[in-house]
C-alpha positions in Angstrom: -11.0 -62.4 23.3 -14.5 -63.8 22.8 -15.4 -67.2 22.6 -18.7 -69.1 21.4 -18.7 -72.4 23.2 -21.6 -74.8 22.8 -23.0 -76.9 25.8 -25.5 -79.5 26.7 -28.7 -77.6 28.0 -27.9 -80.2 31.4 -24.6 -79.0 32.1 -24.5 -75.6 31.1 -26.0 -73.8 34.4 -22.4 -75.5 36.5 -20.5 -74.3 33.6 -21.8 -70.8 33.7 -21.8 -70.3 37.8 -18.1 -71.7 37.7 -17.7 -68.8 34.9 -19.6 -66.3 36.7 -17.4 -66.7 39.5 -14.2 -65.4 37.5 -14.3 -61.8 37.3 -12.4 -61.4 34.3 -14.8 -63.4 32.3 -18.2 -61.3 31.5 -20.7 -64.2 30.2 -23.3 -63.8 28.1 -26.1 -66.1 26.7 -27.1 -66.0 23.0 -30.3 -67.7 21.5 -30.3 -70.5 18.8 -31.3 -68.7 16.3 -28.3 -66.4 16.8 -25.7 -69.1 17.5 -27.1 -70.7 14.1 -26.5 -67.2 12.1 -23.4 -66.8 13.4 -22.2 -70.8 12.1 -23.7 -69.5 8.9 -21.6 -66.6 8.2 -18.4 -68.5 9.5 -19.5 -70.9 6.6 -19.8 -68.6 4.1 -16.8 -66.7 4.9 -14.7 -70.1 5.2 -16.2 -70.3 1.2 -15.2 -67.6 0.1 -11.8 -68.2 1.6 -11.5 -71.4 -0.4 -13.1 -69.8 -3.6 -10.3 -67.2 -3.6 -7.9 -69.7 -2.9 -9.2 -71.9 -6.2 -10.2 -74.9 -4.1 -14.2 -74.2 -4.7 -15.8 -73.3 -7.6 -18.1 -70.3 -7.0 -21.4 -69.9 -8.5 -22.5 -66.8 -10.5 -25.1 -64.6 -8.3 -27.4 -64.0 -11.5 -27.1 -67.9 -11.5 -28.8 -68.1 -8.3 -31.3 -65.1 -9.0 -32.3 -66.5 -11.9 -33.7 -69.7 -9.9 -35.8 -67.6 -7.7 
């Protein structure tokens, strides 16, 4: 199972020695920029989700091409 957990820049280096010390848990930093991407695409795909369910209306991609 993976896990993204977001922590205070101050409290993070306890956090990840206590994790470190569990060797069933492998831990691995990401950057903000990729933390941020990966928000992104759970937002889009929890939009889509609701489009297909009929609870958001979706917007025509030619729509949003046109406004480029």
């Amino acid at each position: 199972m993976k896990v993204l957990l977001e922590i205070t820049d101050d409290e993070a280096p306890q956090l990840l020695e206590m994790l470190n010390g569990l060797s069933f848990v492998k831990v691995k930093t990401i950057s903000d920029e990729k933390s941020q991407l990966v928000e992104e695409i759970k937002e889009a795909v929890e939009n889509l989700a609701l489009v297909r369910k009929g609870k958001l209306k979706a917007r025509p991609a030619r729509d949003l091409l046109n406004e480029i």
